[in-house]
C-alpha positions in Angstrom: 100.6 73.5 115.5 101.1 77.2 114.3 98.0 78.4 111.7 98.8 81.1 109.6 95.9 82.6 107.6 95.4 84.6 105.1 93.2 86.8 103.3 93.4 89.8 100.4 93.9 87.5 97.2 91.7 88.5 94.1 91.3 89.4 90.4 93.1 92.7 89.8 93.2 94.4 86.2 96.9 95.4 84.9 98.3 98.3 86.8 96.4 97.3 90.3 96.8 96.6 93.9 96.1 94.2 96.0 97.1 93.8 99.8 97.5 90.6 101.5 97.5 89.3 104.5 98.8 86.6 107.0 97.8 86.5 111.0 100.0 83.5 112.6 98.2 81.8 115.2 101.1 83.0 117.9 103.0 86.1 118.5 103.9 87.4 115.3 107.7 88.3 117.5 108.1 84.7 118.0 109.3 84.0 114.7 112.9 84.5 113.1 111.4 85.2 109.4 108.3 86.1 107.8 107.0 86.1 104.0 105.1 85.3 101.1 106.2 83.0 98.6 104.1 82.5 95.4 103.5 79.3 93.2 102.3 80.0 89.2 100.9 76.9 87.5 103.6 74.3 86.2 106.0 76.4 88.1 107.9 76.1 91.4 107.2 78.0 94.7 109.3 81.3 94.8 110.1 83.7 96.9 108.7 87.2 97.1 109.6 88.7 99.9 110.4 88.2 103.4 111.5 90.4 106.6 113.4 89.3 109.6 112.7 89.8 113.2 115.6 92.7 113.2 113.9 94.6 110.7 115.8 93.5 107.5 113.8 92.9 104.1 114.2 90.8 101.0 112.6 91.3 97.2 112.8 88.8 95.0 114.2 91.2 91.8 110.6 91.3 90.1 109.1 93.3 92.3 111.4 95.6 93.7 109.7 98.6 93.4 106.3 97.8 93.3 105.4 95.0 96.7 106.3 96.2 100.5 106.6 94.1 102.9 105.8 94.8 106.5 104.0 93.6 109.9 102.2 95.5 112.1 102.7 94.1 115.5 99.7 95.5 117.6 97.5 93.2 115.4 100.0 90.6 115.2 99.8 90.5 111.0 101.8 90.8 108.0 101.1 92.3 105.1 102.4 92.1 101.5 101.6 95.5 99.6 101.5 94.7 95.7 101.3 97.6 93.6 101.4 98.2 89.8 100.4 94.4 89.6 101.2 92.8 86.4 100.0 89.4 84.6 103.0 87.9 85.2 102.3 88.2 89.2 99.6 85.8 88.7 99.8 82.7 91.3 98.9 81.6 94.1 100.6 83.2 97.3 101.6 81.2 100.5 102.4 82.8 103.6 105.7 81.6 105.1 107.4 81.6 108.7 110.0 80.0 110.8 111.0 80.2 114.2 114.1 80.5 115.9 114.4 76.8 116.1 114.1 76.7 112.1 110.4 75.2 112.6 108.7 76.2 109.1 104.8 76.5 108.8 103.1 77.5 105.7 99.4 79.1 105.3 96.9 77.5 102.8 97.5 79.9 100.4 95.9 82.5 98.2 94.8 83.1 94.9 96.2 86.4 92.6 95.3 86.6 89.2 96.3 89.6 87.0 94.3 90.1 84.3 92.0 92.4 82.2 
């Protein structure tokens, strides 16, 4: 079974950064797609952002501009850059991947909250 944790949720004020990230329990290269999807309270999970194994990223619309998405391979981790955080970016953020084979695995998940 493939773990992916992660680590770098917090309390940010307005106008903030946070970095997470997610460390898959096998070769980051192994998998098709990578991301973070995030979950607010009452709300459905969402996506953020994702990359592919050729090097193609996706920004969900909100936060174009402000979240980069990338993976450093050498420590075999993702990270989500989130910049100029606002309190609507509060949720909790899951780590997402799938494999080749369309196997899917999600990490536990971790807390952002945006406030002053």
């Amino acid at each position: 079974q493939v773990q992916l944790v992660e680590s770098g949720g917090g309390l940010v004020q307005p106008g903030g950064s946070l970095r997470l990230s997610c460390a898959p329990s096998r070769s980051i290269s192994s998998f098709y797609t990578m991301g973070w999807y995030r979950q607010a309270p009452g709300k459905q999970r969402d996506l953020v952002a994702t990359f592919t194994s050729g090097g193609s990223t996706n920004y969900t619309d909100s936060v174009k501009g402000r979240f980069t998405i990338s993976r450093d391979n050498a420590k075999n981790t993702a990270y989500l850059q989130m910049n100029s955080l606002k309190p609507e970016d509060t949720a909790v953020y899951f780590c997402y991947a799938r494999t080749f084979f369309q196997y899917e695995y999600w990490g536990q998940g971790t807390q952002v909250t945006v406030s002053s």
